[in-house]
C-alpha positions in Angstrom: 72.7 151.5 90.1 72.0 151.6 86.3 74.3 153.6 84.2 72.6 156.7 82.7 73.9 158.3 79.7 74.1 161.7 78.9 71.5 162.8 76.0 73.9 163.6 72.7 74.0 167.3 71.2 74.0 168.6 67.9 77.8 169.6 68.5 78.7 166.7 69.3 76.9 164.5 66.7 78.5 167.5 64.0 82.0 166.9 65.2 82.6 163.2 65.2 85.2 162.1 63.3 86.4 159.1 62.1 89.4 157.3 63.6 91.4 154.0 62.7 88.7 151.5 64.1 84.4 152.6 64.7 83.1 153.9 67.3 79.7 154.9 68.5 78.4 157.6 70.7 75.3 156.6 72.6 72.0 158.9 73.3 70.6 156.6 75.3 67.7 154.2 75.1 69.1 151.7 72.9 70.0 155.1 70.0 73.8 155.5 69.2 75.3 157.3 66.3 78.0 154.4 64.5 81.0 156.4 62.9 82.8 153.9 60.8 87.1 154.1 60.0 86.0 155.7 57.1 84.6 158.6 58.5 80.6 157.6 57.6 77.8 158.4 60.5 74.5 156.0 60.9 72.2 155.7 63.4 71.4 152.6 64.8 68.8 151.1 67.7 70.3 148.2 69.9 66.7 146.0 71.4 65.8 142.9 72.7 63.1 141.2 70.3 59.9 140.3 72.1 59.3 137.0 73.2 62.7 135.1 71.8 64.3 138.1 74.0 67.5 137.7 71.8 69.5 141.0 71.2 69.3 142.6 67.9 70.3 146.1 65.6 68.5 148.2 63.6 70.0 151.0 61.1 67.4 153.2 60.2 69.6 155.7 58.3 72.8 158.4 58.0 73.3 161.5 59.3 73.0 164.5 58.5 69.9 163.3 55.8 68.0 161.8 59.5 69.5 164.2 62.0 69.2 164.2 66.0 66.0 165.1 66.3 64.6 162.8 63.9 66.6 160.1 64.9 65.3 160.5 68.2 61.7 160.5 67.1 62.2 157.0 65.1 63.6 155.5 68.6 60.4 156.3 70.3 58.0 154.9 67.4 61.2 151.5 68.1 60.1 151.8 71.6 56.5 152.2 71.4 56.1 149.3 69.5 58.4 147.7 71.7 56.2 148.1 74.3 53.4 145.7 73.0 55.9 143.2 72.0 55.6 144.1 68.3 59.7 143.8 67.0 60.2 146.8 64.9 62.2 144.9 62.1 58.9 142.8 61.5 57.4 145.9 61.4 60.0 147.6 59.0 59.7 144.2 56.7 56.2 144.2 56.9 55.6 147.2 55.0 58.5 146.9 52.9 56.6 144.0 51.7 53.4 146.3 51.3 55.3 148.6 49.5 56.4 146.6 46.7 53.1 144.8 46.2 51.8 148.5 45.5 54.8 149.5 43.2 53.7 145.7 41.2 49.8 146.3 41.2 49.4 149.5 40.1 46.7 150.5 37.9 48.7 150.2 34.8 50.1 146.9 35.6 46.9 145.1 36.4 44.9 146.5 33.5 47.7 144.8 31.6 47.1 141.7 33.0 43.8 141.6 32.6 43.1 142.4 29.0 46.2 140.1 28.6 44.0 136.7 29.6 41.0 137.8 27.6 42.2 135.8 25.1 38.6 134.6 24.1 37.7 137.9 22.6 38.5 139.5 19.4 41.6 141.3 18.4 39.5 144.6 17.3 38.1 144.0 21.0 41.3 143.9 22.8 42.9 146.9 21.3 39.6 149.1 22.4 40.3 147.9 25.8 44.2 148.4 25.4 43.0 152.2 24.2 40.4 152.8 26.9 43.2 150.9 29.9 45.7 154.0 28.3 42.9 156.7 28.8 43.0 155.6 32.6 46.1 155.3 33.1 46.7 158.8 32.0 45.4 159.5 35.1 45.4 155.9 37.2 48.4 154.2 35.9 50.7 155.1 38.7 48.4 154.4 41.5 48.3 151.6 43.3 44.6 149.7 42.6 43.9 149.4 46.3 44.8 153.2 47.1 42.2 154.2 43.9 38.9 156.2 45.2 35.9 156.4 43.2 36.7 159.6 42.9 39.8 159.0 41.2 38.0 157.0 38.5 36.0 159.4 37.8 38.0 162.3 37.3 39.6 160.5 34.6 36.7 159.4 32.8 34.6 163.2 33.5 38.1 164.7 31.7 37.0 162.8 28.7 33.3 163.5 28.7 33.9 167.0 29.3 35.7 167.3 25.7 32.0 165.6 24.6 33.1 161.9 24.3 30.6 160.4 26.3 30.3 157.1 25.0 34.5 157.1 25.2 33.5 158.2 29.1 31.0 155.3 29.7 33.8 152.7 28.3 36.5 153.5 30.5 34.1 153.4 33.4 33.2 149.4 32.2 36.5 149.2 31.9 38.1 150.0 35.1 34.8 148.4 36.6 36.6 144.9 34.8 40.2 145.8 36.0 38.7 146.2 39.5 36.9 143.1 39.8 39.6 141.0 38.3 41.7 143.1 40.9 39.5 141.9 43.8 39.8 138.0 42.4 43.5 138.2 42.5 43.5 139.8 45.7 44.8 142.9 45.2 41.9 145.1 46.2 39.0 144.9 48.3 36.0 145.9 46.2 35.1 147.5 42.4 35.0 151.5 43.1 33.3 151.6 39.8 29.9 150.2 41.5 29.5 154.1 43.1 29.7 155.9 40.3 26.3 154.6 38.7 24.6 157.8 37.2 27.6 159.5 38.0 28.7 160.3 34.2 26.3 161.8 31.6 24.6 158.7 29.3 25.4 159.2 25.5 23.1 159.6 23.1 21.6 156.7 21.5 22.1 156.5 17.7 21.3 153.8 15.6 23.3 152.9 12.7 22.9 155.0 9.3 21.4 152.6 7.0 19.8 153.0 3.5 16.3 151.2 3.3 15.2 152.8 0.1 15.4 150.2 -2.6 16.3 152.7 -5.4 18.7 154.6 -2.9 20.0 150.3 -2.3 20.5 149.9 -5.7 22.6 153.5 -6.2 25.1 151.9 -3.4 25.1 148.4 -4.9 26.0 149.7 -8.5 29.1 151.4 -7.0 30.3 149.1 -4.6 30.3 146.5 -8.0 32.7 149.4 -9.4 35.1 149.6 -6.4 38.8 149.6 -7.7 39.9 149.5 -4.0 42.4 145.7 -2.7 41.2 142.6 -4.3 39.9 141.2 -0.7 38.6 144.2 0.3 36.8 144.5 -3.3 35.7 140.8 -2.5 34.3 141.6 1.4 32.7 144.6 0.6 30.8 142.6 -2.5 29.5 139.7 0.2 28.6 141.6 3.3 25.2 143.4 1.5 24.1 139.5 0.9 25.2 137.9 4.1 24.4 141.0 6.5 26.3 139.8 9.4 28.1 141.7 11.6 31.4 143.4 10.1 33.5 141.7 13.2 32.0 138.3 12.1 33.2 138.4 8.3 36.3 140.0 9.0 37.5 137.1 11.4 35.9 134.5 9.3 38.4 131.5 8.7 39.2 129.2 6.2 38.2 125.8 8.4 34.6 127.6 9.0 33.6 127.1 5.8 31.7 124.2 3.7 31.7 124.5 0.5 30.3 121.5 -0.8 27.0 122.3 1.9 27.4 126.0 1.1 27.5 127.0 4.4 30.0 129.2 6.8 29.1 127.7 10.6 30.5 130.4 13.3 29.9 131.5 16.8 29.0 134.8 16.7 31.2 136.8 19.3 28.8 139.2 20.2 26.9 136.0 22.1 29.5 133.9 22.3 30.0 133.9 26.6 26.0 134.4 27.0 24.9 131.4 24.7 27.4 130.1 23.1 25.2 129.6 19.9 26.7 128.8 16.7 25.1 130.5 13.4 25.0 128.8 10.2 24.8 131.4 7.3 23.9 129.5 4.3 25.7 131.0 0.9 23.8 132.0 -1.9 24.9 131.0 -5.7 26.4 134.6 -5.8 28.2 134.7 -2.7 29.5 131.2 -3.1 30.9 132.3 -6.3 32.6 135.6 -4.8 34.7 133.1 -1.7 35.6 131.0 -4.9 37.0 133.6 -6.5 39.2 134.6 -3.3 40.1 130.6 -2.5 43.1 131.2 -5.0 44.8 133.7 -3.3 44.2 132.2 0.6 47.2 133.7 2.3 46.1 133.4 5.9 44.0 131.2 7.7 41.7 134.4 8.1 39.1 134.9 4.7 40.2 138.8 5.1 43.8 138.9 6.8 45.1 142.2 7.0 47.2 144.1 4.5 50.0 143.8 6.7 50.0 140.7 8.4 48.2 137.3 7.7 48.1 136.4 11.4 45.5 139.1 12.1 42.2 140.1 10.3 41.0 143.1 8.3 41.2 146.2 10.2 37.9 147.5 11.2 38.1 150.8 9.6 38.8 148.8 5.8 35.3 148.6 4.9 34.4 151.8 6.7 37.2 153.2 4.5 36.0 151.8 1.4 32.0 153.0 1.6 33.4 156.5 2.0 35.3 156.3 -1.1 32.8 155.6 -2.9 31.0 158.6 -1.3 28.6 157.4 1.2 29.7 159.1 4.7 28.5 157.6 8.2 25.8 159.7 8.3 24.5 157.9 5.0 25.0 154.1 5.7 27.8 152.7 7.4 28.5 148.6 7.4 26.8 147.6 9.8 24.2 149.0 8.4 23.9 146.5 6.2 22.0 144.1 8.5 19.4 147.1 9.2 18.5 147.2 4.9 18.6 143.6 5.4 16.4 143.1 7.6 14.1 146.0 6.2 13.9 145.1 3.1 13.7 141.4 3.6 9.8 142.0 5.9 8.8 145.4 4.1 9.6 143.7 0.5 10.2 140.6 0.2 7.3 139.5 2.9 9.7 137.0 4.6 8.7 136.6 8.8 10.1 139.0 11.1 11.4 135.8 13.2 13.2 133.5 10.5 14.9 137.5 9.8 15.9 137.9 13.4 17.6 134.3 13.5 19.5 135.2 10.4 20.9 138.2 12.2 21.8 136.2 15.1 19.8 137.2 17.2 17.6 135.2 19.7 14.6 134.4 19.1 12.1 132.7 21.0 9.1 130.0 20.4 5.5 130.6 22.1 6.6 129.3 24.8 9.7 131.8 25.4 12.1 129.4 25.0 14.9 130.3 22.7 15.1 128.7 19.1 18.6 127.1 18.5 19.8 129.4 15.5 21.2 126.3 13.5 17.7 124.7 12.8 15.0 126.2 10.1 18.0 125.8 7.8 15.7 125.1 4.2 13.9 127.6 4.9 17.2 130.2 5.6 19.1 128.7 2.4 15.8 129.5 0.5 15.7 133.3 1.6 19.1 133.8 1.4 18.9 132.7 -2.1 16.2 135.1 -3.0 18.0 138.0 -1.3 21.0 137.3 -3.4 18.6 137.3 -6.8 16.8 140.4 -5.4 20.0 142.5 -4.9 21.0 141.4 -8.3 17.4 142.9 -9.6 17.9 146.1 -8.0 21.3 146.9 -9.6 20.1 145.8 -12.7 17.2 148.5 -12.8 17.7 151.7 -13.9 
């Protein structure tokens, strides 16, 4: 006849005490509370593993933090898994293993990750992600990606809007949308959450870029950027970008090696287009801008044109030229830099009579031939030196008017 043990009590468990070698007191069912020499109480569960039906221990804890009761509870989740030959330690390991994988691919971590391997973008580009990646994880850093909800994304990016920055809002949404899929490539998430929350946020107004079109107005702005007492290489970039009209990002990663002077030419990819096309742009340099990178050549510190103030292995911060058109009084709401490319490209059809197209494939952008293909933006070179050239001369005109 099997042995049957008598069920422990709360007395008894309370009143153990330690003696010169261990003992246990058994509750039955494989549950017995250990007291070691030195007086400390654990609970343990004695089993036979399924299938290799060798004998094995479990401590799940110490008493009083898991007391009777709850020990008891723990040997019948033992027991019940027992029961369909699932060995608890597996079990225990299992999502132990779980556990940590959570604690390492948290929000926080894996947008980390992730904007650290986008190596092919700009520096300006990686710090707005870095910005937007802290937003979230204001709100998302501490939560592992594959326990985030939709709703949990949005929360964070609606406490933004709600303070009226909705383009800010709509940027961490791409954001996280990014984080998530590079998530689901690495395996540490099913899906992108993001893809429910489509018309979920409120879409920002769209505003074009301030730009000055007026040629009189033009030459008001030309006149004082020529009197700009600002850094000599700001003073210099802030000179060339009315004549080459490209995107602020473009000159203020321009490098050294891009540049032929003998062809007067600067040959780049333009980042913008870089992953769709792939496209390099050739800007040709007019007598007047050629002579402006001359004058700069002498004091090449970096192998960036425009290397910032403080460091020569990154480029001119964004805000520099911003900076520098508001010190000489025009605000954003007048012209900003990139507006630059908008007079450019108004001036050049409305005035100057050149064709929209050869305009459009200054600016980078695509263009396409009758047959909708797109026109490679390094051909039609003549004819882009030649209106360069006359851009140059007609900038010069307008700041010499009165």
């Amino acid at each position: 006849m099997a042995k049957i043990t008598a069920p422990l009590t709360n007395t008894q468990v309370k009143q153990a005490r330690n003696t010169d070698k261990p003992y246990k007191l058994s509750d039955g069912g494989g549950l017995y509370l250990y007291i070691s020499s030195t007086g400390t109480k654990s609970w343990r569960f004695d089993y036979t593993r399924p299938f290799t039906k060798k004998r094995a221990t479990l401590t799940f804890g110490q008493y009083p933090e898991i007391s009777l009761a709850g020990a008891r509870t723990i040997r019948a989740e033992y027991r019940a898994l027992l029961a369909i030959d699932i060995d608890p330690a597996d079990k225990i390991r299992d999502e132990a293993r779980q556990q940590r994988l959570k604690q390492n691919n948290t929000f926080e971590i894996v947008a980390a990750e992730y904007i650290e391997r986008q190596t092919h973008l700009s520096q300006d580009t990686i710090d707005h992600k870095a910005r937007y990646a802290m937003y979230l994880s204001q709100h998302l850093g501490r939560m592992p990606i594959s326990d985030i909800k939709p709703i949990d994304v949005l929360d964070a990016c609606r406490k933004v809007e709600k303070q009226g920055y909705l383009e800010t809002a709509k940027k961490m949404r791409s954001l996280a949308g990014q984080v998530f899929r590079y998530a689901v490539q690495t395996a540490r998430c099913e899906r992108d959450v993001t893809q429910d929350l489509k018309g979920a946020l409120k879409p920002p107004e769209v505003k074009h870029y301030p730009a000055i079109t007026d040629p009189e107005e033009f030459a008001i702005l030309l006149r004082a950027i020529d009197d700009y007492d600002g850094m000599f290489e700001t003073r210099i970039a802030i000179k060339i970008i009315p004549h080459l009209f490209v995107r602020s990002g473009e000159l203020r990663n321009a490098l050294w090696e891009d540049f032929d002077f003998d062809a007067r030419t600067w040959t780049f990819t333009p980042r913008k287009t870089k992953r769709k096309t792939g496209v390099s742009l050739i800007v040709p340099l007019s007598d007047q801008v050629y002579d402006l990178f001359k004058q700069l050549e002498p004091h090449k510190r970096s192998d960036f044109v425009f290397p910032s103030l403080h460091s020569t292995i990154r480029p001119m911060s964004e805000n520099t030229l911003g900076q520098a058109l508001k010190r000489l009084g025009f605000s954003g709401e007048q012209h900003t830099v990139h507006g630059f490319r908008a007079s450019a490209r108004t001036m050049l059809v409305e005035r100057l009579k050149y064709d929209e197209s050869l305009v459009e494939m200054q600016l980078g952008h695509n263009v396409r031939d009758m047959h909708g293909r797109a026109y490679n933006r390094t051909i039609f070179l003549d004819e882009r030196r030649e209106m360069m050239q006359t851009w140059s001369n007609y900038l010069d005109e307008l700041k010499s008017s009165v």
